[in-house]
N, C-alpha and C positions, 0 to 999 in steps of 0.2 A: 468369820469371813465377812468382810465390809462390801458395801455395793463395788467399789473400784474392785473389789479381786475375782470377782466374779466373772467368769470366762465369757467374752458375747459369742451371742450362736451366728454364722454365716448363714446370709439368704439363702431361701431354697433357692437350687438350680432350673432353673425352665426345661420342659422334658425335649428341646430342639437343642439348647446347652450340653444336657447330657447325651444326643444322641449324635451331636457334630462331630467328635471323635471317630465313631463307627462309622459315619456316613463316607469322610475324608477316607477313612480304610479303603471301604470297599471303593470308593471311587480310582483311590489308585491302583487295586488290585484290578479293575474294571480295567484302567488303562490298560498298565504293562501287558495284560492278557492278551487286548486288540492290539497291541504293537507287537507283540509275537506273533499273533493269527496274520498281521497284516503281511507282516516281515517275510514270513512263509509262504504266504502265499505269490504275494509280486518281490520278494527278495528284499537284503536289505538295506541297499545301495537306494533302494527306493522309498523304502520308507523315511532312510537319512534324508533325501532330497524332501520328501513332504516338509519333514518338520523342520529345516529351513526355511524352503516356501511358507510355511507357516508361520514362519519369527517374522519375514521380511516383509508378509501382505499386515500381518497385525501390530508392526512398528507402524508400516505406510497408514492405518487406520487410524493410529493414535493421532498421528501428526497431521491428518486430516483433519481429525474431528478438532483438536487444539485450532488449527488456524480457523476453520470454520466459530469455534467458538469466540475467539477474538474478534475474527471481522464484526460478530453480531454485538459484540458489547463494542465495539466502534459505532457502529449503528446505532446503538441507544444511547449512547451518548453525543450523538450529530441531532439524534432527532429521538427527543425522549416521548416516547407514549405510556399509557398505561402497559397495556399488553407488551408480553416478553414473545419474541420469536420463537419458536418451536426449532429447535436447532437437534436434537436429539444426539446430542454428543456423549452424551451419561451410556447411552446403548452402546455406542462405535466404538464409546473406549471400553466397555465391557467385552464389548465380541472383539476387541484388539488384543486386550489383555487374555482372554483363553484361547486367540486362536495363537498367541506366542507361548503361550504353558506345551508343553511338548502331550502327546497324545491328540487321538483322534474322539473323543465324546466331547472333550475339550470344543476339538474344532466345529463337530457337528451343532455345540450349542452356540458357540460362534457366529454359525452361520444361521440359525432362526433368529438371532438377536438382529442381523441384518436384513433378511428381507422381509417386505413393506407387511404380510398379514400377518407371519407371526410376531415380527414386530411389534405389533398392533396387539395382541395378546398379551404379550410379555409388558407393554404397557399399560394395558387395563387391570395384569395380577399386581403389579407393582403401588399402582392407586388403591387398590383394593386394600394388597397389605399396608399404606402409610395410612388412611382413614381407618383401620382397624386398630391400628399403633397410638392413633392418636382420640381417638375414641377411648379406648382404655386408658388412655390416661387423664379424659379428662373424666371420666366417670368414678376417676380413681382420687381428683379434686384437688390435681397436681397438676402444675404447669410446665412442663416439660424440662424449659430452662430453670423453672424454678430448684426442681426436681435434679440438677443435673451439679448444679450451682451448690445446693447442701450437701451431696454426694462428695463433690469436691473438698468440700470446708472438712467432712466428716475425713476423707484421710488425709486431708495438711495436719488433725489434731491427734490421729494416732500415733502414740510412741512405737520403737520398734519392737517393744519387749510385748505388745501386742495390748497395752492397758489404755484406757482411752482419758482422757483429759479433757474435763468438759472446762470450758469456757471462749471464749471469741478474741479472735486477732483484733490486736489496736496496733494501725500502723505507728510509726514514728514520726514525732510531730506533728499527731493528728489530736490530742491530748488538750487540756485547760493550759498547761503550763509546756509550752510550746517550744520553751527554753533551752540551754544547753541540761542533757541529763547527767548525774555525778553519778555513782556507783550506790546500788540499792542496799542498804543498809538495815530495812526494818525486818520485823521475827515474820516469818513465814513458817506458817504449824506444820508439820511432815503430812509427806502424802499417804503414806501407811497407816494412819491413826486415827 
């Protein structure tokens, strides 16, 4: 068996990879659960009305936060400063986006992404976790892009048959002989051998 036929092993999975599955489960068992409990209890003509109200306030939030984020890139570009305005559209469109997902955990988290102190939490864990992300990678002596960029190149060069093919893209006409090219003719040794 030659280096090429040799199976490559896939990276480990991160134990938040492996547990995103079962997380997503129970979360929607969570739901449906309190959409029964809810249904039952206030009926559930009432609950249909929620989850409306809840498509139309968290459409309305999106399209908030969107113009709010344009007028601000208007703004910097009328009057360009260092500092970026603090627009916090990345939240509005997150608590837009779950309070239109149908269920109410959904909307309950929604709604701390909206107001100002939990807010303010959800913005300190989120700095937390991007200086943590990017910590480890540089500790790790990898550039992010850099990192992201060979990742790329590594599956433009796998065949489908899952064997990998080492060597580097040369565009066209990027070459010594820049020429028109004719049809390649020389011996090329086989790849099995």
């Amino acid at each position: 068996m030659t280096r090429q036929d040799t199976p490559t092993r896939p990276a480990p999975r991160s134990k938040l990879r492996r547990a995103l599955p079962l997380l997503l489960t129970a979360w929607l068992v969570l739901e449906i659960w309190l959409l029964v409990q809810v249904g039952s209890w206030l009926g559930g003509l009432t609950v249909v009305l929620l989850l409306i109200a809840g498509v139309l306030i968290g459409g309305s939030l999106i399209k908030r936060a969107g113009t709010r984020a344009l007028s601000a890139a208007f703004e910097q570009t009328r009057d360009p400063r260092p500092e970026q305005p603090q627009t916090g559209t990345s939240l509005t469109v997150l608590a837009g986006l779950l309070l239109i997902l149908p269920g109410f955990l959904s909307d309950g988290l929604a709604l701390t992404l909206l107001f100002p102190p939990t807010r303010a939490l959800w913005r300190m864990a989120g700095r937390r976790a991007a200086d943590k992300v990017l910590r480890s990678t540089a500790t790790a002596g990898a550039d992010p892009l850099a990192e992201a960029m060979r990742l790329q190149e590594q599956l433009r060069i796998h065949r489908p048959d899952g064997k990998v093919i080492q060597g580097e893209v040369v565009e066209p006409g990027a070459g010594p002989a820049a020429g028109p090219q004719g049809p390649d003719t020389g011996y090329r040794p086989p790849l099995n051998g």
